[in-house]
C-alpha positions in Angstrom: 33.9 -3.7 -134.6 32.9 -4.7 -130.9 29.0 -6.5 -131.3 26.3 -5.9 -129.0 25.5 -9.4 -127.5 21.8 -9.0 -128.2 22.3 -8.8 -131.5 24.9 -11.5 -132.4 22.2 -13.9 -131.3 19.3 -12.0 -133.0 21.8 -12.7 -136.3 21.5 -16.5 -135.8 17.7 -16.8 -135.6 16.3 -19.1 -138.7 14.4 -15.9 -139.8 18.0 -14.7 -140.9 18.2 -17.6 -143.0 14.9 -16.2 -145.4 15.7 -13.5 -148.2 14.8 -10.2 -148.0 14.9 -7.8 -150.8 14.0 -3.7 -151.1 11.4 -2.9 -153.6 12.7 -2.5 -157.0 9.3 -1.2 -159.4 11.2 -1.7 -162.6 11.6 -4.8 -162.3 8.5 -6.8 -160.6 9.7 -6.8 -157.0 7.1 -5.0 -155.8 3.8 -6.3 -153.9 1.6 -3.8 -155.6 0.7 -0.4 -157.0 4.2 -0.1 -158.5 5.0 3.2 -160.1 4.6 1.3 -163.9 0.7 -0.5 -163.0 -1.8 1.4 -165.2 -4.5 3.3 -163.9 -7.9 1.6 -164.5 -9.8 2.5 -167.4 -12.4 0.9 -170.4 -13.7 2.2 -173.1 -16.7 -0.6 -175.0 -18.0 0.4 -178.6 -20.7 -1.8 -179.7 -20.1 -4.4 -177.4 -16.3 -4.8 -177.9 -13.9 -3.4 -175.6 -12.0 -0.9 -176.9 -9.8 0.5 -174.0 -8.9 -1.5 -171.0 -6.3 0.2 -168.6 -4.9 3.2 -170.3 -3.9 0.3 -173.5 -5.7 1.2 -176.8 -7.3 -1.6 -178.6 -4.9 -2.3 -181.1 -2.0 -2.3 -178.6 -3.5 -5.5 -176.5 -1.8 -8.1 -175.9 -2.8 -11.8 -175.8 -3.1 -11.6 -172.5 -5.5 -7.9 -172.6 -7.4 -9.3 -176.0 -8.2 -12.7 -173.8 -9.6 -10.7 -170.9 -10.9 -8.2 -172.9 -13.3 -10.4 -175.2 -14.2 -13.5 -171.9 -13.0 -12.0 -168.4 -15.2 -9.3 -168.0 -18.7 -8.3 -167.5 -19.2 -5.8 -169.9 -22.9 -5.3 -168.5 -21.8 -3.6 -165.5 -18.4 -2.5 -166.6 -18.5 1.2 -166.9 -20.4 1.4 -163.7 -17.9 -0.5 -161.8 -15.8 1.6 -162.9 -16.7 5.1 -162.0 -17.2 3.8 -158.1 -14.9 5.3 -156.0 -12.4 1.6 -155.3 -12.7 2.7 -151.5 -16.4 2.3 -151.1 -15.9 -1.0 -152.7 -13.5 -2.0 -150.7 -15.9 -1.4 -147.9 -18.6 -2.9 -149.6 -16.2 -6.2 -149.0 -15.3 -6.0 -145.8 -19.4 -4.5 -144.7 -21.5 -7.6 -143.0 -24.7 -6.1 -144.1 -23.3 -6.4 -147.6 -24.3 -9.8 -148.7 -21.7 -11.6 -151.4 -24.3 -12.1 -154.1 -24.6 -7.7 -154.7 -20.7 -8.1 -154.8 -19.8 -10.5 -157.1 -21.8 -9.1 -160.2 -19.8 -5.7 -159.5 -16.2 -7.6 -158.9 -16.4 -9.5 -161.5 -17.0 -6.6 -163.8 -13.8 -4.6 -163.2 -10.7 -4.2 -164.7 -7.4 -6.1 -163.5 -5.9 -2.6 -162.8 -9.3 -1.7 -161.0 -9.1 -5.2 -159.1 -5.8 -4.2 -157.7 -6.8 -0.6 -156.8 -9.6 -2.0 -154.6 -7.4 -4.7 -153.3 -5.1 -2.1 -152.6 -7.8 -0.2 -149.8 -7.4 -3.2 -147.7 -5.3 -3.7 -144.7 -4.9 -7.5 -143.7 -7.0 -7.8 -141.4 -10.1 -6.3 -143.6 -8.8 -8.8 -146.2 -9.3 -11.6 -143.6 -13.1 -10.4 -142.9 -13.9 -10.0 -146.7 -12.1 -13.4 -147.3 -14.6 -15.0 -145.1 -17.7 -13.6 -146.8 -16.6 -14.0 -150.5 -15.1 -17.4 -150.0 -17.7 -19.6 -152.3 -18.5 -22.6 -150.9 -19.2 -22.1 -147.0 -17.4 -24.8 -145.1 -14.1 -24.7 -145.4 -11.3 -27.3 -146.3 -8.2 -28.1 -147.2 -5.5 -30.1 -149.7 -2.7 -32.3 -149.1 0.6 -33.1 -150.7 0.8 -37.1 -150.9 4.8 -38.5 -152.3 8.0 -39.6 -151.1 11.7 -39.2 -152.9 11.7 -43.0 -154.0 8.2 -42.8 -155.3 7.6 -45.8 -153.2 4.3 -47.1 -154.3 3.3 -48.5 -150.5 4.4 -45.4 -148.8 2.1 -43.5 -150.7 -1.0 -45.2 -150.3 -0.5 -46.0 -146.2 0.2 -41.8 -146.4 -2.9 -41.4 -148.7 -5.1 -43.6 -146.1 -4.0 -42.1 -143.4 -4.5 -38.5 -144.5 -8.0 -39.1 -145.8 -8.6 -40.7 -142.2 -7.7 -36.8 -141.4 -10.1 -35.0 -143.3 -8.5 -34.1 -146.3 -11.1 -33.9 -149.3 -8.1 -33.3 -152.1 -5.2 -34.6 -152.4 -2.1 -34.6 -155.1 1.0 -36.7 -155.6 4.1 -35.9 -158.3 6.6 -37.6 -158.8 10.7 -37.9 -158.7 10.7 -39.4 -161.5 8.8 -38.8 -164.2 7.9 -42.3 -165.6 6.8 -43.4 -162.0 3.3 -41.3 -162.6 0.9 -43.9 -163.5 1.5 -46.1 -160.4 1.8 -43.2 -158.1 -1.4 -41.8 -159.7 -2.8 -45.6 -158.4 -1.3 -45.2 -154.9 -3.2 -42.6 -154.2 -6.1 -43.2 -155.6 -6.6 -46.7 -154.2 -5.0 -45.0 -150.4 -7.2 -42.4 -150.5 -10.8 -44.6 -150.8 -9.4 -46.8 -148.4 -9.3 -44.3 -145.7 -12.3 -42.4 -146.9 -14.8 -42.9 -149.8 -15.3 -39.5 -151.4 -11.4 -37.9 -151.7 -10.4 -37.1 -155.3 -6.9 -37.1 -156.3 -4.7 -36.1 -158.5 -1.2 -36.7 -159.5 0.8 -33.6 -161.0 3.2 -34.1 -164.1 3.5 -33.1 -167.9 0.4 -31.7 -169.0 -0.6 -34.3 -171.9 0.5 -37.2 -169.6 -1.4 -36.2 -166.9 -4.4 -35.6 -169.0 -3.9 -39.1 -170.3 -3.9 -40.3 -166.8 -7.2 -38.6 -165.9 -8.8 -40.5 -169.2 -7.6 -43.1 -167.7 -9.7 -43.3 -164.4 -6.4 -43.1 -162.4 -7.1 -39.5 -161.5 -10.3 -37.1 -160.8 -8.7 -33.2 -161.1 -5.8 -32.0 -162.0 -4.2 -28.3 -160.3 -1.0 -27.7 -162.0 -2.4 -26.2 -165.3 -0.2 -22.4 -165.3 -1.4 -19.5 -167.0 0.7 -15.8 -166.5 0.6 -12.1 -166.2 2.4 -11.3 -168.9 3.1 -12.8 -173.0 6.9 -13.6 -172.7 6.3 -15.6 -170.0 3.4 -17.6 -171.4 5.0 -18.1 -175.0 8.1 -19.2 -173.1 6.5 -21.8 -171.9 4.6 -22.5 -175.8 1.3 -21.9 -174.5 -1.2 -18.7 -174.7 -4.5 -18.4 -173.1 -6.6 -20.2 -175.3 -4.5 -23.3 -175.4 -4.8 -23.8 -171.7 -8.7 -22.6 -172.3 -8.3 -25.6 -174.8 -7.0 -28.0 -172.0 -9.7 -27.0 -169.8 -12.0 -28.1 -172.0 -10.4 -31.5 -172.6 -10.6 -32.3 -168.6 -14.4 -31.1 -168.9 -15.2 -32.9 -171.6 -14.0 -35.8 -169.4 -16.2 -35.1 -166.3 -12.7 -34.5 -164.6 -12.5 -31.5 -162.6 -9.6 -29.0 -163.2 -8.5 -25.4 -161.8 -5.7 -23.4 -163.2 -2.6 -22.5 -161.4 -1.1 -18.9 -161.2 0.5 -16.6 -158.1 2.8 -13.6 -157.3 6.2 -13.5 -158.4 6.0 -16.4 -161.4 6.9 -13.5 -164.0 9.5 -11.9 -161.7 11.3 -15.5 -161.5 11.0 -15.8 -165.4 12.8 -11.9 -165.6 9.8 -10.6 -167.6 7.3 -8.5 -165.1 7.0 -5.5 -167.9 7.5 -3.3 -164.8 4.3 -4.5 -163.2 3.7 -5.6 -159.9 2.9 -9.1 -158.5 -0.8 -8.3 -157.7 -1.6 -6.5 -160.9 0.3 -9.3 -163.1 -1.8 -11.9 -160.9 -4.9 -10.3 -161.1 -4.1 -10.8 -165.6 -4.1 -14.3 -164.4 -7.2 -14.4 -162.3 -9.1 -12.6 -165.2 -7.7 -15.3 -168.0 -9.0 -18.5 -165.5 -12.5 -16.3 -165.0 -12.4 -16.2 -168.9 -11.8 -19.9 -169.7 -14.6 -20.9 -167.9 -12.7 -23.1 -165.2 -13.9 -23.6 -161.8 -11.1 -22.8 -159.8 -7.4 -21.1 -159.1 -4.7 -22.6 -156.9 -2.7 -19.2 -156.1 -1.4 -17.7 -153.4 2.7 -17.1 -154.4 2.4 -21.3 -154.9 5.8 -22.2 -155.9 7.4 -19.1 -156.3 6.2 -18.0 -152.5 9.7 -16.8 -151.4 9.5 -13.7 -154.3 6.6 -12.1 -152.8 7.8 -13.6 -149.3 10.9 -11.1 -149.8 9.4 -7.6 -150.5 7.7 -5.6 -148.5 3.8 -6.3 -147.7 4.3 -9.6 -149.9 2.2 -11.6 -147.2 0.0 -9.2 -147.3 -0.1 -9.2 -151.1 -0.3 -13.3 -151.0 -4.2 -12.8 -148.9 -4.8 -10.2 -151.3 -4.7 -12.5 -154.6 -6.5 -14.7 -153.3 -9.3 -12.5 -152.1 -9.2 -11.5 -155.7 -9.8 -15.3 -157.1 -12.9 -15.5 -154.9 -14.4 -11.6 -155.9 -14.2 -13.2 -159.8 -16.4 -16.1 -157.8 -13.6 -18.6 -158.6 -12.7 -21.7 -156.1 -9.6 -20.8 -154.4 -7.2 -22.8 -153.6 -4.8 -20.4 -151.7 -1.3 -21.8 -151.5 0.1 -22.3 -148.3 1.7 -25.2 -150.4 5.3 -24.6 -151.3 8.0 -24.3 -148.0 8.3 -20.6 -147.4 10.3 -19.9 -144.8 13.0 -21.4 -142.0 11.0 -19.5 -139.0 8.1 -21.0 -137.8 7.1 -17.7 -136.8 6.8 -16.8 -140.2 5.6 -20.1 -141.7 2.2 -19.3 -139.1 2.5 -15.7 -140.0 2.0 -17.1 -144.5 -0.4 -19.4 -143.3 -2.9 -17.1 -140.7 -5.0 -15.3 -142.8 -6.4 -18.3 -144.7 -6.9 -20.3 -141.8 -9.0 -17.4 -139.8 -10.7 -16.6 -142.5 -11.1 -20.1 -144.1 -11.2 -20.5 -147.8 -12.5 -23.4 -150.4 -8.8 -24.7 -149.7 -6.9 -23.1 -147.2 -3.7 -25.4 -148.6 -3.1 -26.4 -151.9 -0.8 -29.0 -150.6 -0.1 -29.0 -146.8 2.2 -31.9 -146.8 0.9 -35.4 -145.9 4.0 -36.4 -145.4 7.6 -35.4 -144.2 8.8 -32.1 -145.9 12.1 -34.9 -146.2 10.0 -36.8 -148.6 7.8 -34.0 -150.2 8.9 -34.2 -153.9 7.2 -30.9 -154.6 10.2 -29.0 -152.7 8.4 -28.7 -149.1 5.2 -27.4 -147.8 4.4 -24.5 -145.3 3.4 -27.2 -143.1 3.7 -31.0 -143.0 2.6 -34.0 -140.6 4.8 -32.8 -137.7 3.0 -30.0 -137.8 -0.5 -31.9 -137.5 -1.1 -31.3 -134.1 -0.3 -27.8 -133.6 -2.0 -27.2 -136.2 -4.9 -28.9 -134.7 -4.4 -27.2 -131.8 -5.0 -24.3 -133.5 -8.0 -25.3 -134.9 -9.3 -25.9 -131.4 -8.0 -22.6 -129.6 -9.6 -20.6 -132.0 -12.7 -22.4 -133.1 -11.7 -23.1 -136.8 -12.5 -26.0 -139.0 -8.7 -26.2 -140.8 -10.3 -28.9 -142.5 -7.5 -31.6 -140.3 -8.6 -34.1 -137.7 -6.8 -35.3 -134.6 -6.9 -38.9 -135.0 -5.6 -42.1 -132.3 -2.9 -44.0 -133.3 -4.8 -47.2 -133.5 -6.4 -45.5 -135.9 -3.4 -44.3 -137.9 -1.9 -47.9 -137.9 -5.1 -50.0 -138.9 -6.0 -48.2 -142.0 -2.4 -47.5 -143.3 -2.4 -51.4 -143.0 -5.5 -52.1 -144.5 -3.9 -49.3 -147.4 -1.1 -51.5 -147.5 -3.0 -54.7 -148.4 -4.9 -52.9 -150.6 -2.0 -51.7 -153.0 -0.3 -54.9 -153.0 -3.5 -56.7 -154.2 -3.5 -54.2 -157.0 0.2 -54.7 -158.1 -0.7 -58.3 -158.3 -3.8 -58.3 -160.0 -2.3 -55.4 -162.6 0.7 -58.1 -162.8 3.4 -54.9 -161.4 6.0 -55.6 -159.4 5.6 -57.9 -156.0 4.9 -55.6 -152.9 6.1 -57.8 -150.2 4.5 -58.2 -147.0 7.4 -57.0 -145.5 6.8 -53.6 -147.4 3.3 -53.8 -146.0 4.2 -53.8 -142.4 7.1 -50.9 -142.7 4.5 -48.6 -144.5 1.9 -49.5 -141.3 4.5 -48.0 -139.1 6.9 -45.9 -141.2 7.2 -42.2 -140.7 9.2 -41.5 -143.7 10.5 -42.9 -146.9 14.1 -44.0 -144.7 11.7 -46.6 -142.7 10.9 -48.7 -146.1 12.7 -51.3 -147.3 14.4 -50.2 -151.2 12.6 -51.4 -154.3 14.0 -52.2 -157.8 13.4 -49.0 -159.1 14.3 -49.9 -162.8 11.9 -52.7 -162.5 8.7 -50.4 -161.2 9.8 -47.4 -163.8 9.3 -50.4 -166.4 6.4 -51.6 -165.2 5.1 -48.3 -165.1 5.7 -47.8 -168.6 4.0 -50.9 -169.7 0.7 -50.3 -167.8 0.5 -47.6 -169.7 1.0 -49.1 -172.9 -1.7 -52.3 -172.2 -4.0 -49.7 -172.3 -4.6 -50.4 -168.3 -7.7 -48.3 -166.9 -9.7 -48.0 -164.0 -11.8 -50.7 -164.4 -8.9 -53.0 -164.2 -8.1 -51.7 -160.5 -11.3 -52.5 -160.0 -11.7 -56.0 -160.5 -8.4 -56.3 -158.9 -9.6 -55.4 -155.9 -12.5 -57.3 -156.6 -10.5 -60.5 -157.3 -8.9 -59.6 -153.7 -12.1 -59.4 -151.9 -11.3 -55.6 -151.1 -15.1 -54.9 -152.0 -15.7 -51.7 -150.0 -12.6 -50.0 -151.7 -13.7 -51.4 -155.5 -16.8 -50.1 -154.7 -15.3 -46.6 -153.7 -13.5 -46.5 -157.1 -16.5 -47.5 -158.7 -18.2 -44.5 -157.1 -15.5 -42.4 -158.2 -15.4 -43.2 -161.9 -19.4 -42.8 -161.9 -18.5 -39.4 -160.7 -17.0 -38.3 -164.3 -20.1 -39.7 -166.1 -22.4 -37.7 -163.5 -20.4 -34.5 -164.1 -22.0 -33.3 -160.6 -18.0 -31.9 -159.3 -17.4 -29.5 -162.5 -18.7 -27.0 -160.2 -17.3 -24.4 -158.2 -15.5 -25.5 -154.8 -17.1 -28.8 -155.2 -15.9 -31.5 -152.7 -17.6 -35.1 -152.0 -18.2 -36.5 -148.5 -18.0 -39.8 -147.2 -22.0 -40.7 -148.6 -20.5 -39.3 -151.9 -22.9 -36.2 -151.9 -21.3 -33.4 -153.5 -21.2 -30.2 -151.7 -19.9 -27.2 -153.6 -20.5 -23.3 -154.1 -23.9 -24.5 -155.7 -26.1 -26.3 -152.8 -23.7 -24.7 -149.7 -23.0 -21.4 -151.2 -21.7 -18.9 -148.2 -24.3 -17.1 -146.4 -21.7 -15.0 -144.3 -23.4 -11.2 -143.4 -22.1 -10.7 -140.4 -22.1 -12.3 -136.6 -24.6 -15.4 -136.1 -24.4 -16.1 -139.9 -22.3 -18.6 -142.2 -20.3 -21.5 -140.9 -19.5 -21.7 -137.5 -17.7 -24.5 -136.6 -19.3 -25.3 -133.2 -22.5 -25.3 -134.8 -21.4 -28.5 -137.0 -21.2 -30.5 -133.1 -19.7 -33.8 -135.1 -16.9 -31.6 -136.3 -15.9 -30.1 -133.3 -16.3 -32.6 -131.2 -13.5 -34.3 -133.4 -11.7 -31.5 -133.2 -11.6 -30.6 -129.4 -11.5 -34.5 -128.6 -7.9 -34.2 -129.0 -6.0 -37.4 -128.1 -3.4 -35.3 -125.6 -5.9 -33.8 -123.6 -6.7 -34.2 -120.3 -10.4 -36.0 -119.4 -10.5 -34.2 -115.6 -13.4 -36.4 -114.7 -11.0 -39.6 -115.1 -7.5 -38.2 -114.3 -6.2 -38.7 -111.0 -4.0 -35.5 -110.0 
């Protein structure tokens, strides 16, 4: 068959590289309101719920019994439930509507009914009732922190450098497992070098990375997954109240936590009942408001492609996370896992968050190369960082990312650099050289380090763990080094879990260590002239359009 020339090079555009699928109901791939979702629908008898969605009492589910006796408000249930989903869908996207009447009704409803309303909203209504119902009202953002050799240095120049940035949160994993405890260090010790305040976290086997939290080494944890439907969550040997069990053992511990769900988990896992991604997410949603945890990273997450593929998916993506914030959960929404080959489309994933702003608009933009990023890639990574704070400055939004000079960069991954080596020594790990000190300062990625003995750090690892190591041995370690200002951070930090002041929704620290959180800077968005406004916070945007590439007129000579 002769081509038309057009499109033969249409055909070799990176979007043709993505997947694509047609809707198929029966089994999941669909965004939502598939043919099988039930209609919404509760029945409560003496205080119990009886009937939720068309399912009869003593047909639930763990999953509908879980929702059924902690996700809901049963005091304004059956009202919430005989409004027409259309007028509150409009009651979302109205200025004059402020979030506090919402959230009593929203977080009454019924998955089913969460998805109907949902449903009434085009993307860019979502986008204006995404910035109202957001919880806290500035904005911000989370970074991925790791490197395919788990090099110890690399981590904690990136950490620095990224809290230097702006980034609040940040997470490592690793590539291999047994690495965790000194990763979990790296970035700890990186992080409060470049900026008192930023909590960390390092993502791995549940119990281990529990154990690490008791520890000191951490302050949250993320990667705690709860699903839409029971195969998939006794698969996996949990049910809801085991990981409302977990939560409780990170609270008990002053260590923040949020659960992790997102569209198109179950489809990967082959058992969607027949239900869409929004309804099976909004189970999920419902089971994290029931267990009492402060947040939800969602948003697709790691299974982004799924939703990616069908049609409205993206749409679908805003949707669930719009959701999280109605049940007045912190959202963390995604924009984490790599998602597609066009950057057309990786802007497209990303948009709606970023307008709109959320608690954070990434759960893991990548802090590093996407080369390096052991959690398979990120929408965006640091070649991205200034377009994206470009973007930031075109449109007047606080993405929560800092342009910073490359003075800047190079003195505190240094000082970073120092810092972990003086820990290694003083824990008695494996000697960081000052060799490896002065290729983290200037490396880029993980090809720019000199190789360690990976054997030795993977048994070093292992040991620190069992000396029964804790924080307060990184601290006098740095003390002992004369690193005083970043002891003092960790310090700080570890006071933190006593205080219990960042168990509460959306709750971040700044660089005084004052928490701010849905609680004292809850969103006050009704409308123009009201909530966060970026230009209004001048010592934010003037970092922002202070960009180092731009043109001072007064001083350039054309």
């Amino acid at each position: 068959m002769k081509r038309q020339k057009r499109f033969e090079k249409l055909e070799k555009r990176p979007v043709h590289l993505d997947g694509f699928v047609k809707q198929w109901d029966d089994e999941g791939l669909v965004a939502m309101m598939g043919k099988n979702d039930p209609k919404p629908s509760i029945k409560i008898e003496n205080g119990v719920v009886t009937e939720l969605d068309g399912k009869k009492k003593e047909d639930f589910d763990l999953i509908d019994q879980y929702i059924a006796k902690y996700g809901i408000n049963l005091e304004n249930a059956e009202k919430v439930m005989g409004m027409d989903s259309i007028k509150i869908a409009n009651m979302l996207c109205d200025p004059n509507v402020p979030r506090s009447k919402i959230i009593p009704l929203t977080t009454a409803m019924t998955p089913a009914k969460a998805e109907e309303v949902i449903s009434k909203l085009n993307f860019a209504e979502m986008i204006m009732a995404t910035q109202k119902m957001r919880p806290r009202r500035t904005p911000a953002t989370q970074c991925h922190v790791t490197n395919t050799l788990d090099n110890p240095v690399e981590i904690a120049a990136d950490a620095a450098e990224a809290a230097l940035r702006g980034f609040p949160e940040q997470e490592t994993t690793t590539a291999v497992a047994r690495y965790a405890p000194m990763n979990a260090i790296a970035i700890m010790v990186g992080s409060q070098t470049g900026r008192p305040g930023v909590i960390t976290q390092c993502s791995v086997e549940e119990s281990e990375e529990l154990s690490l939290g008791m520890r000191g080494f951490t302050a949250y944890a993320e990667t705690i997954s709860v699903y839409g439907t029971d195969r998939v969550f006794t698969d996996g040997d949990d049910t809801p109240w085991s990981k409302g069990f977990l939560a409780s053992c990170y609270a008990s511990r002053g260590l923040k936590m949020r659960f992790t769900s997102g569209a198109g988990s179950e489809v990967m896992m082959g058992y969607t009942e027949g239900k869409s991604m929004l309804y099976l997410e909004a189970r999920c949603i419902f089971i994290t408001k029931g267990s009492g945890v402060q947040g939800l990273q969602n948003g697709g997450v790691s299974c982004i492609g799924i939703p990616g593929a069908v049609p409205g998916g993206i749409r679908e993506v805003l949707g669930e996370n719009l959701l999280c914030m109605m049940l007045d959960v912190e959202c963390a929404s995604g924009n984490d896992q790599a998602f597609s080959h066009s950057d057309i489309r990786r802007t497209e994933r990303m948009i709606g968050q970023f307008i709109a702003g959320t608690d954070y608009i990434s759960s893991g933009y990548a802090a590093e190369e996407n080369k390096d990023n052991t959690f398979a890639g990120s929408n965006m990574d640091v070649l991205d960082y200034d377009d994206y704070c470009s973007m930031e400055r075109d449109l007047a939004v606080n993405g929560s990312i800092l342009p910073i000079h490359e003075e800047d960069a190079i003195k505190i991954r240094k000082k970073a650099a120092k810092v972990i080596q003086a820990v290694f020594d003083g824990l008695g790990l494996p000697e960081i050289t000052d060799e490896e000190v002065e290729a983290a300062t200037y490396a880029s990625n993980s090809d720019d380090m000199p190789k360690r003995d990976m054997v030795q750090d993977m048994k070093a690892a292992q040991d620190l763990m069992s000396r029964g190591v804790t924080v307060i041995d990184i601290i006098k370690a740095l003390k002992d080094h004369g690193f005083d200002d970043v002891a003092n951070a960790v310090v700080h930090l570890a006071q933190q879990k006593v205080c219990g002041d960042y168990l509460q929704t959306s709750a971040i620290f700044d660089k005084d260590w004052n928490c701010i959180s849905a609680i004292n800077d809850a969103n006050d968005y009704e409308g123009p002239g009201t909530g966060y406004r970026v230009w209004e916070d001048k010592d934010t945007w003037k970092k922002i359009t202070d960009v180092p590439w731009a043109m001072d007129p007064k001083k350039t000579d054309f």
